[in-house]
C-alpha positions in Angstrom: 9.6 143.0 -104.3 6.0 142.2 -105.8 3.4 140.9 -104.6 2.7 138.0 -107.1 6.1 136.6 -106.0 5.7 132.9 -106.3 8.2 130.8 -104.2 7.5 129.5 -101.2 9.4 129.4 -98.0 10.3 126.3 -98.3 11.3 126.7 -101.5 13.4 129.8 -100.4 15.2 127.2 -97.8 16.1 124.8 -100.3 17.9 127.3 -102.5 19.8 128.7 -99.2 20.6 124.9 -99.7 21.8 124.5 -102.8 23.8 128.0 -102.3 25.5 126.1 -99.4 26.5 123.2 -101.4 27.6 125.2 -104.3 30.1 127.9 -102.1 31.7 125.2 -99.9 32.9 123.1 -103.1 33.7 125.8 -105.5 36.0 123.4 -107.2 33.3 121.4 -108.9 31.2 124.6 -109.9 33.6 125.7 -112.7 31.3 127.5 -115.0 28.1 127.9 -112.5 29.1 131.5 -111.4 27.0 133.4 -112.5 24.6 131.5 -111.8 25.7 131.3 -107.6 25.7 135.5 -107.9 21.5 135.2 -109.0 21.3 132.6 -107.0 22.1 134.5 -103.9 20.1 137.7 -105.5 17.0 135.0 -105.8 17.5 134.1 -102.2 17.9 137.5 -100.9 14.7 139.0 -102.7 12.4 135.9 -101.4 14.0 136.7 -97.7 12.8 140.3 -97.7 9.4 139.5 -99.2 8.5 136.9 -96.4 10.4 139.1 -93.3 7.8 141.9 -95.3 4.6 139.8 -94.6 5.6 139.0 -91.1 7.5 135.4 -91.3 10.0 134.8 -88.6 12.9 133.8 -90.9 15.6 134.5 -88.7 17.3 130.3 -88.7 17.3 131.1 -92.5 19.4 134.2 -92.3 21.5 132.8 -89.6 22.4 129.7 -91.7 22.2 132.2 -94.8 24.8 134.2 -93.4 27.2 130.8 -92.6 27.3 130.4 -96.2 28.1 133.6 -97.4 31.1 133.6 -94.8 32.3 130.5 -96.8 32.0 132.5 -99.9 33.8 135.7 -98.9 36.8 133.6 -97.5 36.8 132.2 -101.1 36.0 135.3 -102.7 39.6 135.5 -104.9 38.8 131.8 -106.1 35.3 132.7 -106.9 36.1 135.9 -108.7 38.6 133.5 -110.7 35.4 131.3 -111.2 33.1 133.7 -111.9 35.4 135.6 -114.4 35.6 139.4 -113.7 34.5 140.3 -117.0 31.2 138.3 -116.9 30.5 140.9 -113.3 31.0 144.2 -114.3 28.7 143.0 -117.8 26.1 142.0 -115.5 26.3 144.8 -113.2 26.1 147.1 -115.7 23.0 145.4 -117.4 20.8 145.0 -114.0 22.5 147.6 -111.6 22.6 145.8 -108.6 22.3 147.5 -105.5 25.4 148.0 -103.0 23.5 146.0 -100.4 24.4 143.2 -102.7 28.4 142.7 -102.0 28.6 139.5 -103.8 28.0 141.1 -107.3 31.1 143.6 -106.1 32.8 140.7 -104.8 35.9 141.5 -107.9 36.2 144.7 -106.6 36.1 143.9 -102.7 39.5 141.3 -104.1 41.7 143.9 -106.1 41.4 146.0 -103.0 42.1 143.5 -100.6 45.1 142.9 -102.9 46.0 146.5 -102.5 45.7 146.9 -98.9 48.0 143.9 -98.6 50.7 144.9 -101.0 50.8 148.2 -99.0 51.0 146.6 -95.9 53.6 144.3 -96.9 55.8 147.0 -98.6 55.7 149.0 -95.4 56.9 146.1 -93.0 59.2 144.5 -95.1 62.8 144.5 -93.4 65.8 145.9 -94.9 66.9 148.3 -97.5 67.6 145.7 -100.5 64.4 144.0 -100.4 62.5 147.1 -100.5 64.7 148.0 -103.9 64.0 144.7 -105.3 60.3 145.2 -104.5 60.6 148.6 -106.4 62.3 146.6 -108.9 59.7 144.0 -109.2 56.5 145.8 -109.3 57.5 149.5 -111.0 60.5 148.3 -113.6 59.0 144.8 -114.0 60.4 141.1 -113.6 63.5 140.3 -114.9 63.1 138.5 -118.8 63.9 134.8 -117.0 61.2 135.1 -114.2 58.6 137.1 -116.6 59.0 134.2 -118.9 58.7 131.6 -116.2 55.7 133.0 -114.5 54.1 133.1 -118.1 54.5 129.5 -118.8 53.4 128.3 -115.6 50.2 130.6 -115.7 49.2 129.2 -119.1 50.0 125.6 -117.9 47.5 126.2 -114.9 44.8 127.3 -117.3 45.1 124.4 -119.7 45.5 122.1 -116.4 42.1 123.7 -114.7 40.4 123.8 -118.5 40.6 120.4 -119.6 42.2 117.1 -119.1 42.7 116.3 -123.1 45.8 114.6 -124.3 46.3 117.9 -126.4 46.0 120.0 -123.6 48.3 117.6 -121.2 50.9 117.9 -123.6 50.9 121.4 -124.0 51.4 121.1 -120.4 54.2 119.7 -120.1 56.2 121.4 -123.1 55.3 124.8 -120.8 56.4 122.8 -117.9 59.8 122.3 -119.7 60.4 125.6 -120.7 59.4 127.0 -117.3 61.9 125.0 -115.9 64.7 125.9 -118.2 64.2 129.5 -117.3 64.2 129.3 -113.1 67.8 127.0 -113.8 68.9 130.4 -115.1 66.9 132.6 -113.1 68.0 135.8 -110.8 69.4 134.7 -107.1 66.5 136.1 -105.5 64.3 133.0 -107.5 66.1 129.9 -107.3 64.9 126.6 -109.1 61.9 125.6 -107.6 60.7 122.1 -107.5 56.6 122.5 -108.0 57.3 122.6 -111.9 59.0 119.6 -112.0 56.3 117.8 -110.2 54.0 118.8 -111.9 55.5 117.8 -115.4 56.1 114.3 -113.6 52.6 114.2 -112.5 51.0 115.2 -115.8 53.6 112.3 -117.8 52.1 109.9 -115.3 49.0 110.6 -116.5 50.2 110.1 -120.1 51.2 106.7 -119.5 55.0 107.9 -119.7 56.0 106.3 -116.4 59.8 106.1 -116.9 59.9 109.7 -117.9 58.2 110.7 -114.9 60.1 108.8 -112.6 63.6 111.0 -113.8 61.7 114.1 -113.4 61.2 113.1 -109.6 64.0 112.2 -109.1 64.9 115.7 -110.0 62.6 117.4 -108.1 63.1 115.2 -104.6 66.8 117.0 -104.7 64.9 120.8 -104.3 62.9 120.0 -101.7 64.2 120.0 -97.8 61.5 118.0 -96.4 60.1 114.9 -97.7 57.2 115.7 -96.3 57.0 118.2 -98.8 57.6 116.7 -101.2 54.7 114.2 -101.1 52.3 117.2 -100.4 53.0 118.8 -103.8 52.9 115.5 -105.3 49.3 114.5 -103.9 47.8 118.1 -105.0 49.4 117.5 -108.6 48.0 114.2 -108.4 44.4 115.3 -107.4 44.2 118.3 -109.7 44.8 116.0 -112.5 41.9 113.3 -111.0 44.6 110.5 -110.2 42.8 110.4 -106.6 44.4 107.0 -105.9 47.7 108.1 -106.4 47.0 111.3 -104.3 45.7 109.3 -101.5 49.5 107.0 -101.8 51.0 110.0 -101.4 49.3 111.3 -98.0 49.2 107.9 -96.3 52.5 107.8 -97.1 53.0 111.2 -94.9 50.6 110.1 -92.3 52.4 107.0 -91.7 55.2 108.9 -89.8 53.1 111.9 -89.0 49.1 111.1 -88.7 48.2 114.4 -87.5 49.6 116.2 -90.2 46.7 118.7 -91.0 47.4 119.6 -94.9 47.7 116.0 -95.6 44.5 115.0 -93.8 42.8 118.0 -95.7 43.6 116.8 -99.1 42.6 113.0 -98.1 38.9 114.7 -96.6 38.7 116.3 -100.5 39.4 113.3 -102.3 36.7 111.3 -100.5 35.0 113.8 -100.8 35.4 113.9 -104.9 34.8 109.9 -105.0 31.4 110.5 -102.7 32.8 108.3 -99.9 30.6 110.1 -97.3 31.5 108.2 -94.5 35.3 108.4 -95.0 35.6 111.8 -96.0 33.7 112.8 -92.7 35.8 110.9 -90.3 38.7 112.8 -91.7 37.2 116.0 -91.6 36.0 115.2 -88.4 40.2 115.3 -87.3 40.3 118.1 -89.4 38.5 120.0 -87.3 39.8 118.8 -84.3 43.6 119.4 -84.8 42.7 122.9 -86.5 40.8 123.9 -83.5 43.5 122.5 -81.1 45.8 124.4 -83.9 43.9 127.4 -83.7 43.5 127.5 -87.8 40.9 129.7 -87.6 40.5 130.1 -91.2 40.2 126.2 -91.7 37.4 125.6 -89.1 34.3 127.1 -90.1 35.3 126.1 -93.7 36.0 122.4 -92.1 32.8 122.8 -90.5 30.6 123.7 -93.7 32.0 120.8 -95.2 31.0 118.7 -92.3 27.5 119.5 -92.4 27.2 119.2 -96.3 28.2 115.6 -96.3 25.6 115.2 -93.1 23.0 115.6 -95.6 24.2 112.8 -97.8 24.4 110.3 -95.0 21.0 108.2 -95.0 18.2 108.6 -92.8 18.3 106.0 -90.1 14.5 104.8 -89.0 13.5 104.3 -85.4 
């Protein structure tokens, strides 16, 4: 740290701030990671140089510290974001130091990955599924499922990338093929129905209504809850920003069951997305109650971030 650094405290607390905005809605920051990892290297730095001169900055670390909870929990989505690539190029151009995790944040995920496959291997029951895992991960998929997975992960990039008409109907001819392969698929991976709701929420979005509606059809026969059903449906429906046909889905669910916490938390989101402030905290507000009577505990300090972000967009009441 030198001494001609220029921000002021206040200015450091404004960028712990924006930090906080940015980790708790990672969805809308497609393309801003790197920027987040300096951001938090800028915020760290000015921290150090004021706790140097004698500032009491211990409120900053403490809310500091919320917000890079919030960012660990999300670290595989971030490292998605952030691209892995784009970390170990900047690591190796600056050399940040350890005390740093969330420039090491890729490799903190592909070990967490590791520790879980290990532990899952170890406690998973009976002799079969332990030969299929062997199967699965050493003598790779079978061709059905490799093909399967492959369209569905390229669908999911062009679904996340863009929104174009191109794209969209790339989509769905991926959709179809994916589909095609899990009717013919290995017993242990029977059809699934996500595909097919998907394809029907993307030809939606196309304007091919009819179309869609056969596809659902379809799909409504794989699933064993209805409930279910409409779930999938709303998530399809908000990734591809058709939030008022996502929000028909969940009242639909909360209809018979209003406490149902998935349901709520996409409904929170979408308010969220359309900046209805006031709506989206009321819902997050049950959010947060039925996960804490739930005991969610991953949910509530995210739930809780939330919460206070859209407290800062509320307006300032006078006396």
């Amino acid at each position: 740290m030198t001494e001609a650094y220029s921000a002021s405290l206040d200015d450091i607390r404004k960028m712990i701030e924006t930090y906080g905005k940015q980790v708790s809605n990672l969805k809308d920051q497609r393309g801003n990671g790197p920027q987040i990892l300096h951001l938090r290297s800028d915020i760290e730095r000015g921290l150090a140089f004021y706790k140097g001169k004698g500032a009491f900055v211990d409120s900053e670390e403490t809310r500091l510290g919320n917000f890079d909870a919030v960012l660990q929990r999300q670290a595989r989505r971030f490292v998605h974001l952030a691209r892995k690539t784009y970390m170990e190029s900047e690591r190796s151009s600056f050399s940040p130091p350890a005390s740093e995790w969330w420039w090491w944040l890729d490799r903190t995920v592909a070990e967490t990955l590791k520790k879980n496959f290990r532990k899952n291997l170890l406690t998973t029951v009976g002799v079969g599924v332990v030969l299929f895992l062997v199967y699965f991960f050493i003598f790779r998929l079978p061709p059905n499922e490799k093909k399967y997975l492959d369209f569905t992960m390229e669908m999911e990039r062009l679904v996340n990338d863009s929104l174009t008409e191109k794209d969209l109907s790339r989509a769905q001819a991926l959709l179809q093929q994916a589909t095609e392969k899990a009717k013919s698929a290995s017993a242990f991976f029977p059809n699934r129905p996500e595909p097919y709701v998907a394809e029907a929420g993307i030809l939606e979005k196309m304007g091919t209504n009819l179309e869609a509606e056969k596809i659902l059809t379809i799909a409504r026969t794989l699933y064993l809850q209805e409930t279910d059903f409409l779930l999938d449906r709303s998530e399809w429906y908000f990734r591809l920003d058709m939030k008022e046909r996502s929000k028909e889905m969940v009242r639909a669910i909360l209809r018979t069951d209003p406490n149902n916490l998935p349901a709520l938390n996409i409904l929170g989101t979408v308010y969220e997305m359309e900046n209805n402030v006031t709506e989206a905290l009321q819902t997050y507000n049950r959010v947060l109650d039925l996960a804490e009577q739930q005991n969610q505990q991953t949910l509530i300090p995210v739930t809780k971030m939330k919460i206070a972000m859209l407290q800062f967009k509320m307006p300032i009441i006078g006396p």
